[in-house]
N, C-alpha and C positions, 0 to 999 in steps of 0.2 A: 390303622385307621378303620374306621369301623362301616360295615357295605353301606349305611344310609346315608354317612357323610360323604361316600363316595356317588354315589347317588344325587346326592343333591351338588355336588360340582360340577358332573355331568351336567345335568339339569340348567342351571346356572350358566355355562358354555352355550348350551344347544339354543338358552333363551333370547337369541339375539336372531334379528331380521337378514335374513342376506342380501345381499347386492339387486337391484333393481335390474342391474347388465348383467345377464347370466353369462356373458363371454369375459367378464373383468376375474380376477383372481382374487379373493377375498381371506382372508384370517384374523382367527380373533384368538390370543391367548389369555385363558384365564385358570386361577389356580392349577396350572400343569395339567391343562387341556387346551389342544388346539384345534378348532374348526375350520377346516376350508370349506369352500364351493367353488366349485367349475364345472360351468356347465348343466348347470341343476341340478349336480349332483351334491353331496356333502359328505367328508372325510373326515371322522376322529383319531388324533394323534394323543394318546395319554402318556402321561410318562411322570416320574416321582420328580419335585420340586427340587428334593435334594440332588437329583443327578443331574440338573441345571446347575447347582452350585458347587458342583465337585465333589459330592456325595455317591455313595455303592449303589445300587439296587439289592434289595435283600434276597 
């Protein structure tokens, strides 16, 4: 995959609003990124799509 396709699914992830109640726990998966917020804080989880479907990591 190449950095600016990677780039832009970050992107794409981070473009969502978070929760209004910063004490509620919030996630958003998309293309094998996940977003949390708690707390006003915000937490990126990436990980390969294939190792969701029983795929290696290379």
């Amino acid at each position: 995959m190449e950095a600016e396709d990677k780039d832009n699914i970050l992107a794409r992830a981070l473009d969502i609003d978070p929760p209004q109640k910063t004490d509620k726990h919030f996630e958003s998966v998309l293309d094998g990124v996940m977003a949390t917020w708690r707390n006003q804080r915000s937490y990126i989880t990436i990980w390969k799509t294939s190792y969701l479907t029983g795929g290696e990591f290379d």
